[in-house]
C-alpha positions as CSV (number, residue, x, y, z in Angstrom):
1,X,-50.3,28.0,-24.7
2,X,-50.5,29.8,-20.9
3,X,-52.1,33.0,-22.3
4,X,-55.4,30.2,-24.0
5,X,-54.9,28.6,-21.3
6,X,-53.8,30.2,-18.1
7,X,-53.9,26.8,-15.7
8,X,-50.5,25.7,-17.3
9,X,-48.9,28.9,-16.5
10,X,-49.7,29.0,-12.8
11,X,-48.5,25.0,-12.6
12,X,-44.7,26.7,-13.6
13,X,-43.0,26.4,-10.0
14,X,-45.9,23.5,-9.1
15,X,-44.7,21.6,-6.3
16,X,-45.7,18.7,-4.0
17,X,-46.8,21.0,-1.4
18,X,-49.6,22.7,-3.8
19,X,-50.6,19.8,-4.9
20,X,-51.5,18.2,-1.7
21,X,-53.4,21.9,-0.5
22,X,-55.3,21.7,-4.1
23,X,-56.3,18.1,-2.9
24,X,-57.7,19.0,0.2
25,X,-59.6,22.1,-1.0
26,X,-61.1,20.5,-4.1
27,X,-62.6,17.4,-1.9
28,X,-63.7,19.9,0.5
29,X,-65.4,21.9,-2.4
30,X,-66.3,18.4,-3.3
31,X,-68.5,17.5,-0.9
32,X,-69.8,21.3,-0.7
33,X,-70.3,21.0,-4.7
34,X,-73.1,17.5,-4.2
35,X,-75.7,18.9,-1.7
36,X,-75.3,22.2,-3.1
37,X,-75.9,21.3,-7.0
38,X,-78.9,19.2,-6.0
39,X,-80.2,22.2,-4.5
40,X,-79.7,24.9,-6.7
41,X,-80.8,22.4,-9.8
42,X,-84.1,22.1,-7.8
43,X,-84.5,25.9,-6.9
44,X,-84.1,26.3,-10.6
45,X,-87.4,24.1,-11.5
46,X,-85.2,20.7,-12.2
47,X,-84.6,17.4,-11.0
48,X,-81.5,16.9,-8.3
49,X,-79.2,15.2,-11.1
50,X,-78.6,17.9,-13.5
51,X,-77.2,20.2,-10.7
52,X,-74.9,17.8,-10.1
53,X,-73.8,17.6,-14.7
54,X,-73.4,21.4,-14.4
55,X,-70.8,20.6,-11.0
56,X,-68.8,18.4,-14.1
57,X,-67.8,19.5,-17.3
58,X,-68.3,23.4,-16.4
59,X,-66.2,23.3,-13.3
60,X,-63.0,21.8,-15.3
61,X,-63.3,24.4,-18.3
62,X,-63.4,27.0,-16.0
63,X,-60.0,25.6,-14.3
64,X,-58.3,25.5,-17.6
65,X,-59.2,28.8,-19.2
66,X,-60.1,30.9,-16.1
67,X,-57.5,33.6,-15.2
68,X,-58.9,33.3,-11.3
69,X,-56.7,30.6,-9.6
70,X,-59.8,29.9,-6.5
71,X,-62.7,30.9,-8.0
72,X,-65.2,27.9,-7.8
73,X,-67.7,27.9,-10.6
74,X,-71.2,26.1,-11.0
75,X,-74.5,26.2,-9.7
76,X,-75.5,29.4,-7.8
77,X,-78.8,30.3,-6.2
78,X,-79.1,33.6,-8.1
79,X,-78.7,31.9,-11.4
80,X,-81.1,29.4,-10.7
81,X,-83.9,32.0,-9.5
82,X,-83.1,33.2,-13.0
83,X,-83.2,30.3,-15.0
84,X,-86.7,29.4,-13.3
85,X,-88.3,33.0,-13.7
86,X,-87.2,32.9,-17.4
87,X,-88.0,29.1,-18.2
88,X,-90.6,29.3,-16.8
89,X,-92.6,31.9,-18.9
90,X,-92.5,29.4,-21.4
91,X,-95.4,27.3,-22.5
92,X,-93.9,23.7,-21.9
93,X,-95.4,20.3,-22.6
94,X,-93.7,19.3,-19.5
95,X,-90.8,18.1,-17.7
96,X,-88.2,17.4,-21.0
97,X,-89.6,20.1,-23.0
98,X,-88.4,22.1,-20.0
99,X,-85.5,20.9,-19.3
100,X,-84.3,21.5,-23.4
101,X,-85.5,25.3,-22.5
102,X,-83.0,25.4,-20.0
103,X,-80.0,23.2,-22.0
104,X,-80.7,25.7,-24.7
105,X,-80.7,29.1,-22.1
106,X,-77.3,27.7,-21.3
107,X,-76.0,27.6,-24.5
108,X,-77.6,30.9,-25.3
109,X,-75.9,32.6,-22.1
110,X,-72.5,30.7,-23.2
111,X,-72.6,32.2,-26.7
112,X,-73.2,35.5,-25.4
113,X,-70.3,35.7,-22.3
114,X,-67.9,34.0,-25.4
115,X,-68.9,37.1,-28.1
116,X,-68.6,39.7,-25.3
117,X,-65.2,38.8,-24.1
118,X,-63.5,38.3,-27.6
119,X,-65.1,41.7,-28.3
120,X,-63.5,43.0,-25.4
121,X,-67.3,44.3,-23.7
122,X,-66.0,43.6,-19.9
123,X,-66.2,46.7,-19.5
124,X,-70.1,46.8,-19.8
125,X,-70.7,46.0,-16.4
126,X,-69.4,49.1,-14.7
127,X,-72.7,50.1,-15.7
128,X,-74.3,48.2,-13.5
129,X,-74.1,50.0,-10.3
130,X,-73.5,49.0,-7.1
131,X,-77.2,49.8,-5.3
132,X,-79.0,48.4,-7.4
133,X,-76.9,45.3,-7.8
134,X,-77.5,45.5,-3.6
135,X,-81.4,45.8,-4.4
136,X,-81.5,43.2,-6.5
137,X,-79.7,40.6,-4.1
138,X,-82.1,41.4,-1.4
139,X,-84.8,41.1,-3.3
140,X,-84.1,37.8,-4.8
141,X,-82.9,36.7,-1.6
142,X,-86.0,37.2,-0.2
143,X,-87.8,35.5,-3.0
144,X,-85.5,32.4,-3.5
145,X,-86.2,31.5,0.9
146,X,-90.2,31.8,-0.3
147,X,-90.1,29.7,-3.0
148,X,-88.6,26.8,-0.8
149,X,-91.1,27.2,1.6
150,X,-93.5,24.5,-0.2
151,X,-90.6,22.2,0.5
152,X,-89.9,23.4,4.0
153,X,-93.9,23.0,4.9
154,X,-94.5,20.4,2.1
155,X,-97.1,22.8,1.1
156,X,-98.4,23.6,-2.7
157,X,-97.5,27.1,-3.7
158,X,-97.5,28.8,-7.3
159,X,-95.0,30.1,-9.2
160,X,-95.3,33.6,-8.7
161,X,-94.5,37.1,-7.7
162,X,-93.8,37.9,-3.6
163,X,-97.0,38.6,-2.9
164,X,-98.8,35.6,-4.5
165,X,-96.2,33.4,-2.4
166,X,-97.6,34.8,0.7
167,X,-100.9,34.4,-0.5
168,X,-100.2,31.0,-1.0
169,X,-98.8,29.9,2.3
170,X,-101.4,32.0,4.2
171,X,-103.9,29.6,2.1
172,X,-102.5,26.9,2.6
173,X,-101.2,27.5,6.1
174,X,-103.6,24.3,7.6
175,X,-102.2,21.9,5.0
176,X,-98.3,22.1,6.5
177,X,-96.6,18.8,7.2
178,X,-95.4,19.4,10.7
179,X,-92.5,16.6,10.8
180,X,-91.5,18.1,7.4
181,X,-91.2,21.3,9.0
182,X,-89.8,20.3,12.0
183,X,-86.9,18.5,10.3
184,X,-86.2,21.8,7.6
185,X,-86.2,23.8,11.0
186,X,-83.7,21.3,12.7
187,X,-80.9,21.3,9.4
188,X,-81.5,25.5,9.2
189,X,-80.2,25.7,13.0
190,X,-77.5,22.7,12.6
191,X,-76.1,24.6,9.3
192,X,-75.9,27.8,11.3
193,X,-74.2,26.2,14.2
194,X,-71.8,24.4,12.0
195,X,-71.1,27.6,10.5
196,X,-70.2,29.6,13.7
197,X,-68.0,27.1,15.1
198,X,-65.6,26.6,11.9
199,X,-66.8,27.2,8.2
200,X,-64.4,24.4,6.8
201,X,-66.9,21.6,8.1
202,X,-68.6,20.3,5.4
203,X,-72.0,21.5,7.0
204,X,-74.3,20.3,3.9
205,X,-73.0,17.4,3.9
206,X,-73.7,16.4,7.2
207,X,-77.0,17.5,7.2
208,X,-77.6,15.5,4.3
209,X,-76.2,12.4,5.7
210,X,-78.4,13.1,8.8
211,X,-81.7,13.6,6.5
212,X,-81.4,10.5,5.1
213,X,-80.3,8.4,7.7
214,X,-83.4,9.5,9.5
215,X,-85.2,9.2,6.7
216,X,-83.9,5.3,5.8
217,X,-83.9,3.7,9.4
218,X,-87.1,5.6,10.6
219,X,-89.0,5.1,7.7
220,X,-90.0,9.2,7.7
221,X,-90.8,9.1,4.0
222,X,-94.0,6.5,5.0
223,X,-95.3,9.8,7.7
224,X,-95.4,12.1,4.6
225,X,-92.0,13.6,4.7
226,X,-91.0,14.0,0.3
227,X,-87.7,12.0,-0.8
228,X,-86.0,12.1,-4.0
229,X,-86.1,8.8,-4.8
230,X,-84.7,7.3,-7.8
231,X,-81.4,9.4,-9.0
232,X,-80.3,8.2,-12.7
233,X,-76.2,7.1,-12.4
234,X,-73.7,7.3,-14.9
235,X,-72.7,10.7,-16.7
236,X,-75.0,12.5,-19.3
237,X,-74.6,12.0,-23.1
238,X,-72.7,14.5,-24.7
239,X,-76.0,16.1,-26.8
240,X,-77.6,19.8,-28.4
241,X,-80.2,21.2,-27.2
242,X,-83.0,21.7,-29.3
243,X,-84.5,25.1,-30.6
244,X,-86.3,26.9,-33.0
245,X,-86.2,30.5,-33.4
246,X,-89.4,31.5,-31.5
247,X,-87.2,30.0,-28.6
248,X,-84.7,31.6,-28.8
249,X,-86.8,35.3,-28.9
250,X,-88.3,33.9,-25.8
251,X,-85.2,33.3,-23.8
252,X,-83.3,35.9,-25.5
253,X,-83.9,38.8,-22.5
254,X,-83.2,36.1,-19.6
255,X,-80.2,35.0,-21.3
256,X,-78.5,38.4,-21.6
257,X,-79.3,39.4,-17.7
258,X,-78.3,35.8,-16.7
259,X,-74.6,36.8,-19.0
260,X,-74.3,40.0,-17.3
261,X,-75.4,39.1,-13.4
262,X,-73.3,36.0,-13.6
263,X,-70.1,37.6,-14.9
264,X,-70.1,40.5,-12.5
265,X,-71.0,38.6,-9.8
266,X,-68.3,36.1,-11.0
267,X,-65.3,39.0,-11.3
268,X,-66.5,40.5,-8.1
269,X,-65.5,37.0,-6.2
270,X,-62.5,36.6,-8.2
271,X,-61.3,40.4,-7.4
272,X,-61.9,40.0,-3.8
273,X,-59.9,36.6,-3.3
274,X,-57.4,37.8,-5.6
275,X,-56.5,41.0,-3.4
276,X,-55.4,38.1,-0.7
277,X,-52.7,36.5,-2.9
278,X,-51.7,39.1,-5.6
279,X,-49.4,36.3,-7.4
280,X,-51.5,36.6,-10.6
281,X,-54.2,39.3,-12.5
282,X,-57.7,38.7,-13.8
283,X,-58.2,39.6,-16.6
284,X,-61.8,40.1,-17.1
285,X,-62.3,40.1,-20.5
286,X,-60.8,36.6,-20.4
287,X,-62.9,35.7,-17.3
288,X,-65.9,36.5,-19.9
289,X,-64.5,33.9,-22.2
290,X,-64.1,31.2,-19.6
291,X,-67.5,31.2,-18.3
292,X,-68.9,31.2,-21.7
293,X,-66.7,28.1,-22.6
294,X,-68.0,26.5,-19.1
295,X,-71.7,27.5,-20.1
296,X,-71.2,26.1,-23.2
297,X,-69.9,23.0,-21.7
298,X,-73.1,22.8,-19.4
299,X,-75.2,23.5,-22.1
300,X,-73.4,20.1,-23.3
301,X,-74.0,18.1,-20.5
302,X,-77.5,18.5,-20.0
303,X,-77.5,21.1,-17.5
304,X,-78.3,24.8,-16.6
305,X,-76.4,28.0,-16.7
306,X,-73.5,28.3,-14.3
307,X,-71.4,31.0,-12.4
308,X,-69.1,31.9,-10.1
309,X,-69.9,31.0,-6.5
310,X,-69.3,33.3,-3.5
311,X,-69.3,30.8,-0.7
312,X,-67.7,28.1,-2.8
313,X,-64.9,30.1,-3.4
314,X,-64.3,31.6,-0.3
315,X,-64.4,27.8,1.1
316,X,-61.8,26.9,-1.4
317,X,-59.4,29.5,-1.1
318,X,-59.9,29.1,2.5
319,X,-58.4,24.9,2.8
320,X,-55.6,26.4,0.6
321,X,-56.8,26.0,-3.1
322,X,-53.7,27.0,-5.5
323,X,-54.7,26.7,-9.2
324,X,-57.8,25.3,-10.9
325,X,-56.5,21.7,-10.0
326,X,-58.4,22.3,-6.8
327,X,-61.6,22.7,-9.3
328,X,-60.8,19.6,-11.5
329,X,-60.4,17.3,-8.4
330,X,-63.8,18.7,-6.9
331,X,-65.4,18.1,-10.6
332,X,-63.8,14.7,-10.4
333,X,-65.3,13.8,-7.1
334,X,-68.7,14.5,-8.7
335,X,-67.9,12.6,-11.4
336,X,-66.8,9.5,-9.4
337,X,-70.6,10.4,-7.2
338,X,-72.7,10.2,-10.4
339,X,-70.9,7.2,-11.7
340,X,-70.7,5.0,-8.5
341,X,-73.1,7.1,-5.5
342,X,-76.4,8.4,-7.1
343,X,-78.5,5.5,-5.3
344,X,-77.3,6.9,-1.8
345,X,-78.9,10.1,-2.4
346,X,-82.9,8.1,-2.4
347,X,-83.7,9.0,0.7
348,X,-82.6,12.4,0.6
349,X,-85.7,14.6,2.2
350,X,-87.0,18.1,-0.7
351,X,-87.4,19.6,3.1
352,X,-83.3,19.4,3.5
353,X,-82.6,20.9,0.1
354,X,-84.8,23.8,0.8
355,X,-82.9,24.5,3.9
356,X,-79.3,24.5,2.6
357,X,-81.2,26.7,-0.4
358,X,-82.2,29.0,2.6
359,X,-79.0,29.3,4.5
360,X,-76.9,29.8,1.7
361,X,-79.2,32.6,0.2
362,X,-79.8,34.6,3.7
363,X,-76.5,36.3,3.3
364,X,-77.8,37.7,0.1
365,X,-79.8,40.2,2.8
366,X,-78.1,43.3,3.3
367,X,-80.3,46.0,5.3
368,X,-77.1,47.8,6.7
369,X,-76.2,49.0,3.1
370,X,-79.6,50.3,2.8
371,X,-79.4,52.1,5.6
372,X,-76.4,53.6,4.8
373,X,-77.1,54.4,1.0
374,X,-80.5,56.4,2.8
375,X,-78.0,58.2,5.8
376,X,-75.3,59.2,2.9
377,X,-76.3,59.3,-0.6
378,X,-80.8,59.5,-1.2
379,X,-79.7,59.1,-5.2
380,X,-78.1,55.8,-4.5
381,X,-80.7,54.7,-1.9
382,X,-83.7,55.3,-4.4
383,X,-82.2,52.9,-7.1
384,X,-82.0,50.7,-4.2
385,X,-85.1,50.3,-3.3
386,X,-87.1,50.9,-6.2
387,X,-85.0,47.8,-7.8
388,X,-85.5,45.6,-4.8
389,X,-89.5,46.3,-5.2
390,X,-89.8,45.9,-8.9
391,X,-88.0,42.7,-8.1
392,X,-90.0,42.0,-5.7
393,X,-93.5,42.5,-6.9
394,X,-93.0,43.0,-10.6
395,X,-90.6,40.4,-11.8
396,X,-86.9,39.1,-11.7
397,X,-86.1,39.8,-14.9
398,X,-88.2,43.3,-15.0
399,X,-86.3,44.2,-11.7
400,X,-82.7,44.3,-12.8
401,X,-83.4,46.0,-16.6
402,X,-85.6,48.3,-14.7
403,X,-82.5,48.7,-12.2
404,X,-80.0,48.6,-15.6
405,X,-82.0,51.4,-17.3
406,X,-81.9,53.2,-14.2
407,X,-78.4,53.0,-14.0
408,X,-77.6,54.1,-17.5
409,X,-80.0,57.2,-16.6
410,X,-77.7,58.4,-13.8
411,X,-75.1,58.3,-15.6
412,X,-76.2,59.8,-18.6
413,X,-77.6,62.1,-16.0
414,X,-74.3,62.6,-14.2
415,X,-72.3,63.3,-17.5
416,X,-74.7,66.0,-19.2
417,X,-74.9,67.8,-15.8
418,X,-71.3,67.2,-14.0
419,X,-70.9,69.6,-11.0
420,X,-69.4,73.4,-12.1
421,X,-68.0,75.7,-9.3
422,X,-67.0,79.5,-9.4
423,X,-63.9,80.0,-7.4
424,X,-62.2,82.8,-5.2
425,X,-59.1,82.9,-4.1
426,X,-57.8,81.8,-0.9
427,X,-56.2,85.0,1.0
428,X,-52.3,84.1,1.7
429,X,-51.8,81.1,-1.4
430,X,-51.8,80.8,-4.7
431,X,-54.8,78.4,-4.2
432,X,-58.4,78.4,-5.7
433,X,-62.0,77.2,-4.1
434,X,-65.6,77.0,-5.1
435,X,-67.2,79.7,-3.4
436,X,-70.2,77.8,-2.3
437,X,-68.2,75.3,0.0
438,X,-65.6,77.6,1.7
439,X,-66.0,81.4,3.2
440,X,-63.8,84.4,3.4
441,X,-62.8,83.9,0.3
442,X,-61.6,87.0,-2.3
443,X,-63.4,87.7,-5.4
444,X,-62.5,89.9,-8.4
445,X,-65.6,92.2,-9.5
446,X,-64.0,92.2,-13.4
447,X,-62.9,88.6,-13.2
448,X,-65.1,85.1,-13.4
449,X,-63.0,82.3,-12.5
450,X,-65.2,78.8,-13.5
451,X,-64.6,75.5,-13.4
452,X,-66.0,73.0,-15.6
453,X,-65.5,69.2,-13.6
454,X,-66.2,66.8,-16.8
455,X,-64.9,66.3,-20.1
456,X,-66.4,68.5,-22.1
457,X,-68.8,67.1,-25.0
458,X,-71.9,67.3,-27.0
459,X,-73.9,65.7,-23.8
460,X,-73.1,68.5,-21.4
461,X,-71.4,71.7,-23.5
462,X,-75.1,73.6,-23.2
463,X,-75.2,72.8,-19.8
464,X,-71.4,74.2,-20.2
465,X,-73.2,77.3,-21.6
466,X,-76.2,77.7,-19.2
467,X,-73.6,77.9,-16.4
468,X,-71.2,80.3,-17.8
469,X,-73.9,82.8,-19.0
470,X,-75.9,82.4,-14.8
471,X,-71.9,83.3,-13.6
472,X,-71.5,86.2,-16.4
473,X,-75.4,87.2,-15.2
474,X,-74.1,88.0,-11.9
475,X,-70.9,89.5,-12.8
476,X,-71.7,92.7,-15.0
477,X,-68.9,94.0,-14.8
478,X,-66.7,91.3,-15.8
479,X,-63.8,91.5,-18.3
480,X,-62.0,88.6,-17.8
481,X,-62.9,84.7,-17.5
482,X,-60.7,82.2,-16.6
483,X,-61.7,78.5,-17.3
484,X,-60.3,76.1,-14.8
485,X,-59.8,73.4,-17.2
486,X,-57.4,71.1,-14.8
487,X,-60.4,68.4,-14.6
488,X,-60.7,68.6,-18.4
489,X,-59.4,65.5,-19.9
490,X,-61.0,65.2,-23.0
491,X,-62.6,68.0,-25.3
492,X,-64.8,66.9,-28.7
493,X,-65.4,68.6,-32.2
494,X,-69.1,69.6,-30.6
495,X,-67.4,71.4,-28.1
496,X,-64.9,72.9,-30.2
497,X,-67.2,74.6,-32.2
498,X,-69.0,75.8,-29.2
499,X,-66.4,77.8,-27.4
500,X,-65.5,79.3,-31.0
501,X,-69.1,80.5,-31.1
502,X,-68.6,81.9,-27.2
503,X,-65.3,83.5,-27.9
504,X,-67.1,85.4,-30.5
505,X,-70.2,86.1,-28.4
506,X,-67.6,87.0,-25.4
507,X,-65.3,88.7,-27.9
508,X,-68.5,91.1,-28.9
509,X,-69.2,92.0,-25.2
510,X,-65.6,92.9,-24.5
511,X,-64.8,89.6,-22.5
512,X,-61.4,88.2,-22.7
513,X,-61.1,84.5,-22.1
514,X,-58.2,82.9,-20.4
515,X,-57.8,78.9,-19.6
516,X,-55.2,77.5,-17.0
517,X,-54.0,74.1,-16.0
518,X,-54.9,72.2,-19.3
519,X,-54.3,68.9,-20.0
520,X,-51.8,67.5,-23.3
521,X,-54.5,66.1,-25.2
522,X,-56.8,69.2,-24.5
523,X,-53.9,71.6,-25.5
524,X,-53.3,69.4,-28.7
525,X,-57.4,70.1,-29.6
526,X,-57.4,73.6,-28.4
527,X,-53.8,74.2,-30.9
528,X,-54.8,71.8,-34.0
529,X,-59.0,73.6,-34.0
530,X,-57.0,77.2,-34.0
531,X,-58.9,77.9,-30.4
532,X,-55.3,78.3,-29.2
533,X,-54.9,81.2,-32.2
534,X,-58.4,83.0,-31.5
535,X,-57.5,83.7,-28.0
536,X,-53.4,83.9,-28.3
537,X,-51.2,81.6,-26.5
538,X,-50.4,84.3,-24.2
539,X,-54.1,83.3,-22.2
540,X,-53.1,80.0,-21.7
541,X,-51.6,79.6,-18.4
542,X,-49.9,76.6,-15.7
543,X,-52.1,77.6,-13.4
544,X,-55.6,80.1,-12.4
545,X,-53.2,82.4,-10.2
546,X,-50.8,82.9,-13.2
547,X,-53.7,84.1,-15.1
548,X,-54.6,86.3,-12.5
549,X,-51.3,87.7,-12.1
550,X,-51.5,88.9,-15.7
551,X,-54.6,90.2,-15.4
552,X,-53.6,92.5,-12.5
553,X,-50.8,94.1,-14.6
554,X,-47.6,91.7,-13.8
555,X,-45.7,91.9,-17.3
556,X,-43.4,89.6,-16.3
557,X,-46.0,87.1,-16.0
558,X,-46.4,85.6,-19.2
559,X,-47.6,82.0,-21.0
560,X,-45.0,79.1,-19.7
561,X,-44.3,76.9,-23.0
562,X,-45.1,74.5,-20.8
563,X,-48.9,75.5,-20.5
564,X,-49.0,76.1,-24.4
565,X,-46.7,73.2,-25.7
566,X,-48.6,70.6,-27.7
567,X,-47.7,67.7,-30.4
568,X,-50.2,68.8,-33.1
């Protein structure tokens, strides 16, 4: 029962004082969760109320089958950017025919997270690397605070790329609502100051209270300033979405970058907070499962894909959460504000939405890293930038695959050409070093000592050969070559057959071939292929200076059954 679902196990040595730090961090998260939801449901091309179903149902599955113990899952701006640049591509009939787009993306992205973590695919995101995860986030940052602005100015703006944002506000510039300006501007600076002097005030809340209090007894809304008016109460009906194939093409790309982005961006959080307790393990492939169950559950209640939240977590974990029962009582507090509190929320200004949107995206911005990816690696820095402007003024969804395909190149890249290095030996040791990086190091005119930093495989073994035959090139004279194979941990049939077909071509020119410092399972290849046999165990060696040794004359040196023994 603790390994389907973990929440029992961590309630084991559960005592009064945990119980009363869970209730204080899931109220605070609480009251974070209300102003937030509306937000994000709004930033995502919805109505208020359906950020606040996917702060519900989601948040509780997540507690019971999440191995993270403070991770706060639900709305997030990133998702929501998402949800609207997918949804929205659509040809809808209008307002409930895009809503069911978005009930059904959910379910889609729940299906998805669910079949990836039973098949164990967690690992699929170390693909994604860090820069242009970076890229993206700045990018989308950037294009989330544009696309409040026609709340912020109360201005009409399309739905469009960067560039066609700022074409529409310089357009439209004359038509801004000054007081609803004034008043976004206002709740921007209050949620920064609040933030400065202690992050555990419920700064959204407060500047929502404030919004509609001015709002209600100042009668703003009749000057022009935009309220939400009418909010329905009561919880959703538990219902499917409906769908038809065609859809489900449609959503089918958004759905797979909303699975991915929203568990790495969930496990990151949950990594980070867990290296402050260490009193439990996340288990990602599990983490996959729980946030599939919880989009599942949104999909459910009416409501749009959810993830793990970066601020919401860190404010939890910060008033002392425990275990998920932190989670269920913030769920539990929306539940009780849907049910009972929905009318309170009519006066509530779009202009104050878009600025807690703003605020809690501007973090998002990271121009140090950029700097630093330019200063230390140009590789890295490219894939940062290039993703951040394909996001930018391509797409969303074109920005990360473009930033995902660029990954997978690199790596490809980085595996079919890993780095090689001929050493020397350094004068005095029995130590080795690539001649390019050190000086006054000794060479041997009949010996070429290489090594290969890489598996070695059918993706890089002629790149294996182009280097070996340049060093051979500028060694004439050599006899002898001794493969470093100490970074060698795995060695493939493709491979095999290639260093057969250069011992031959080596054996023809007179070349002896020697390896040192091999690995157990490369031994095991090397003695069940008959390699081992071809060259005698007598060139395998612990190390390149026992090879040398022999090679010099030293009879006593000879193969250490450690260096040969193998289990095949």
């Amino acid at each position: 029962m603790n390994k389907i679902f973990p929440l029992f196990g961590s309630l084991k040595n559960y005592k009064r004082g945990d119980f009363r730090r869970d209730l204080f961090a899931g109220i605070t998260v609480g009251v974070l969760l209300i102003p937030q939801g509306m937000a994000y449901s709004l930033l995502a091309g919805l109505p208020p109320i359906y950020g606040l179903y996917a702060s519900t149902l989601p948040i509780i599955i997540y507690a019971l089958l999440g191995t993270s113990r403070q991770l706060s899952v639900g709305p997030m701006a990133m998702i929501s950017l998402l949800v609207l640049s997918g949804v929205s591509q659509l040809e809808s009939s209008g307002p409930e025919e895009y809503l069911q787009y978005t009930i059904l993306l959910a379910l889609m992205v729940g299906i998805m997270q669910t079949l990836m973590g039973f098949l164990k695919l967690g690992f699929l995101v170390n693909f994604l690397s860090r820069p242009v995860i970076t890229g993206f986030n700045n990018a989308a940052a950037i294009i989330i605070a544009l696309s409040q602005m026609k709340h912020l100015l109360a201005i009409e703006l399309p739905r469009g790329k960067t560039h066609e944002l700022f074409i529409g506000i310089f357009e439209n510039f004359q038509d801004i609502h000054l007081p609803s300006f004034v008043m976004g501007l206002v709740a921007i600076i209050l949620l920064y100051s609040l933030k400065k002097i202690n992050k555990q005030i419920p700064g959204p809340l407060i500047v929502v209270f404030l919004g509609i209090m001015l709002v209600y007894l100042g009668g703003w809304d009749e000057k022009g300033i935009l309220i939400i008016k009418d909010i329905p109460e009561g919880l959703p009906f538990i219902v499917l979405p409906k769908f038809n194939l065609e859809s489900i093409e449609a959503l089918l790309p958004t759905a797979a970058v909303i699975s991915i982005i929203g568990f790495m961006q969930s496990i990151a959080v949950a990594k980070a907070i867990q290296d402050r307790h260490r009193n439990y393990e996340i288990t990602p492939n599990r983490e996959l499962i729980a946030l599939g169950f919880s989009n599942i559950g949104a999909a459910l209640f009416s409501s749009f894909p959810v993830s793990g939240g970066m601020s919401r977590s860190a404010v939890n974990d910060d008033a002392g959460a425990q275990t998920g029962i932190a989670s269920i009582i913030a769920a539990i507090l929306v539940l009780l504000t849907l049910q009972f509190f929905t009318t309170y929320f009519y006066y509530l200004p779009y202009t104050i939405l878009a600025a807690l949107i703003m605020v809690s995206v501007i973090g998002m911005v990271n121009i140090k890293e950029g700097r630093e990816l330019w200063r230390t690696n140009r590789v890295d820095f490219f894939l940062f930038i290039v993703t951040a402007l394909a996001t930018l003024f391509w797409g969303i969804e074109q920005g990360i695959l473009l930033g995902i395909g660029l990954s997978l190149i690199m790596v490809f890249y980085n595996v079919s050409y890993p780095h090689v290095a001929e050493l020397g030996w350094v004068p005095g040791t029995k130590e080795y070093r690539n001649l390019k990086r050190f000086s006054n190091l000794e060479t041997y005119e009949e010996v070429l000592i290489m090594r290969f930093d890489a598996p070695l495989y059918f993706a890089n073994l002629n790149y294996f050969k182009e280097k070996l035959a340049k060093y051979l090139e500028k060694k004439p004279n050599a006899h002898h070559v001794i493969l470093d194979f100490k970074p060698v941990n795995h060695i493939d049939s493709s491979a095999i057959y290639m260093m057969k077909d250069q011992i031959k071509v080596m054996g023809e020119k007179g070349i002896k071939l020697y390896f040192a410092d091999v690995k157990g399972p490369v031994r095991d290849m090397l003695k069940s292929t008959g390699i081992m046999d071809m060259i005698g165990e007598d060139k395998i060696f612990l190390n390149v200076h026992k090879a040398i040794q022999r090679i010099q004359g030293n009879e006593e040196i000879h193969s250490h059954p450690y260096a040969t023994q193998s289990f095949k």
